[in-house]
N, C-alpha and C positions, 0 to 999 in steps of 0.2 A: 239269400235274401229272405224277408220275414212275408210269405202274402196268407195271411192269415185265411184270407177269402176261400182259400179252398179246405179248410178242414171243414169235417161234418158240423151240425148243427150244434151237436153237444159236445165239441173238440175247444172250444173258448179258455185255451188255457191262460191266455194273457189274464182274462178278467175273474177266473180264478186265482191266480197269484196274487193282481191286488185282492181279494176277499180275504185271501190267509193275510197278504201284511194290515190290513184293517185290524184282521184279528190279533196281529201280534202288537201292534201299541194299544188298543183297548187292553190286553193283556200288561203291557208297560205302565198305562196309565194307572191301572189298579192297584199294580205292585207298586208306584209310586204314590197313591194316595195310602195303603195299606201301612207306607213305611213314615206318613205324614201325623197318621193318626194311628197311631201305634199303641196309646195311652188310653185309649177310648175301647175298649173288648169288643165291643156289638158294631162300629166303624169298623175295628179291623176286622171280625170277621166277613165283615159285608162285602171286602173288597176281596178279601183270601176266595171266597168264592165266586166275585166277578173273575178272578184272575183263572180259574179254573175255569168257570162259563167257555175264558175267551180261549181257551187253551184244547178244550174241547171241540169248539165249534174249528178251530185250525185243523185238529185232527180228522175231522169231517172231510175238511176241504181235501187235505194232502191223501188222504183215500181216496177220494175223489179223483183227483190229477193221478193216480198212480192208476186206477180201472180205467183211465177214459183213454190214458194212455197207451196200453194194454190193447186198445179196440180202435183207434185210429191210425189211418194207412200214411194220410201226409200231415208232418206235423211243420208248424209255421218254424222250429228252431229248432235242431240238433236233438234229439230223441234221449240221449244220455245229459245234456242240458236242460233240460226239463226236468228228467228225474232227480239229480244233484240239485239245482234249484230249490225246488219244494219240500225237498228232503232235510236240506241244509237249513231253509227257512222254518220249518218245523221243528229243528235242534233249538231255536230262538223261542220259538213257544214254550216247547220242554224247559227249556234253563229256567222262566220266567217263572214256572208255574214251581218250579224244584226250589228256588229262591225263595217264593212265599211259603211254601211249606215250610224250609228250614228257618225261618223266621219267628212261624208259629211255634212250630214244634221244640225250637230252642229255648221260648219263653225266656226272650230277652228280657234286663231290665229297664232298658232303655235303648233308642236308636243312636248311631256314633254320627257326628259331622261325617267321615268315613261312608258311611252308610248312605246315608242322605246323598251324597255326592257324588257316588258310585250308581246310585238307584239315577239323580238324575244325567248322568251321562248314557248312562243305559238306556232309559225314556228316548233321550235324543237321538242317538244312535238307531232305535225300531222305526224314531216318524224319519229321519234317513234313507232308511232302506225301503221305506213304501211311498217315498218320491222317486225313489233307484226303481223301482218294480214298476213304476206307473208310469217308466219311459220306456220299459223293453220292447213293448210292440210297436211301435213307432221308430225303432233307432235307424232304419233306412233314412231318416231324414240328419243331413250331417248336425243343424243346431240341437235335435235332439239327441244323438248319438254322444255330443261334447258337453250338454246338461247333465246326461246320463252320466260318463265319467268323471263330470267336477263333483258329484255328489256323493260318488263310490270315494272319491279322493277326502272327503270332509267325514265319513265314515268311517278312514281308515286316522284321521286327525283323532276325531271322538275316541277312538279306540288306544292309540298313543297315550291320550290323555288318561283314561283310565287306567294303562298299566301303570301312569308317574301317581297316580292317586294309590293303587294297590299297593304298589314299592314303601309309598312314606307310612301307608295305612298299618304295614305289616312293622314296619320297624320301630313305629309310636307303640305298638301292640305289645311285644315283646323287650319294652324298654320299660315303658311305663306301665302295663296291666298284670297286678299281684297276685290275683286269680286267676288258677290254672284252668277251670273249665271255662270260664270267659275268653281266656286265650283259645280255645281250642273250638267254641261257638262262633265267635269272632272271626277266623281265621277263616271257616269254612265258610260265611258269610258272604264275607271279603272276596273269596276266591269266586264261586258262584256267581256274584254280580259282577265281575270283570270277564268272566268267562264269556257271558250274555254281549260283551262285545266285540268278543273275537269272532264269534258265530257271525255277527251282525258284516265284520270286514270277512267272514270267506262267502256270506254272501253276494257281499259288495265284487270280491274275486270273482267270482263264478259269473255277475254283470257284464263287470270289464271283460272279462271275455267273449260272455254273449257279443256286445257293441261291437267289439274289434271284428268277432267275426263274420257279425251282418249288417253292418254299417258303410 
């Protein structure tokens, strides 16, 4: 069972978790405005470096939950659940921030419908998982325990959905695009922003488990 009550003062890893997921859709949101104004040089950089802001401030946290970790006797969940948790949550940050780089860095000439759609499945999928993280310390109670899993279950939806988007993405790619280094920009784009939501369902994983086993 989860009694948070007795960890130290600075043991608060619930409300750390939500801090990283705050940080990983502020991170979503920028790469999705980043891929909105794409056309704009001084918009997209603005957000390339919100996206790193948020990407950074994650990496704070997840140091954070790893020392505090390290120095607390009773933890409110499973000790190796905590660690995979933040861990994994912070693989969601890194994709996020690796996505806008290779964006920049490709000097596209334009954003794909592909892209767009990919960026916003990924968006929704991050604010997913930080309504999944803002039930974990609570799932002793059974309506939240079963919030908790219909949510991890529409995270693992959002994620489906993006592999049926990468599938057609990749096959219009290599049918229709003439140019080889667009094919090959493109591709790793592509790949990138679907990846951002498999991370999102092993954290949704690592939930479900949490709930099952303290609910």
């Amino acid at each position: 069972m989860i009694f948070a009550k007795l960890l130290p003062q600075d043991g608060n890893f619930f409300q750390m978790f939500n801090q990283h997921a705050d940080c990983i859709v502020k991170s979503a949101v920028a790469l999705s405005q980043l891929v909105d104004n794409y056309g704009t040089p001084h918009l997209r950089e603005q957000h390339a470096r919100a996206v790193d802001d948020a990407e950074h401030a994650a990496d704070r946290i997840t140091h954070e939950v790893n020392r505090t970790l390290h120095k607390t006797f009773i933890t409110p969940i499973d000790r190796e659940q905590i660690h995979s948790l933040i861990n994994t949550m912070d693989d969601v940050a890194d994709l996020i921030q690796d996505s806008a780089e290779t964006i920049i860095l490709y000097d596209m000439r334009s954003m794909t419908n592909e892209i767009v759609r990919l960026t916003e499945l990924s968006l929704k999928c991050c604010q997913r998982l930080r309504h999944a993280v803002s039930l974990i310390g609570d799932v002793a109670k059974p309506a939240t325990a079963e919030a908790a899993l219909k949510t991890c279950e529409e995270i693992d939806q959002l994620e489906s959905d993006a592999d049926r988007v990468l599938r057609s993405a990749m096959g219009k790619l290599f049918r229709e695009e003439p140019d080889v280094r667009e094919v090959i920009k493109l591709k790793a784009i592509y790949e990138l922003l679907e990846t951002i939501t498999d991370r999102c369902e092993d954290v949704a994983n690592l939930i479900e488990g949490i709930v099952l086993e303290n609910s």
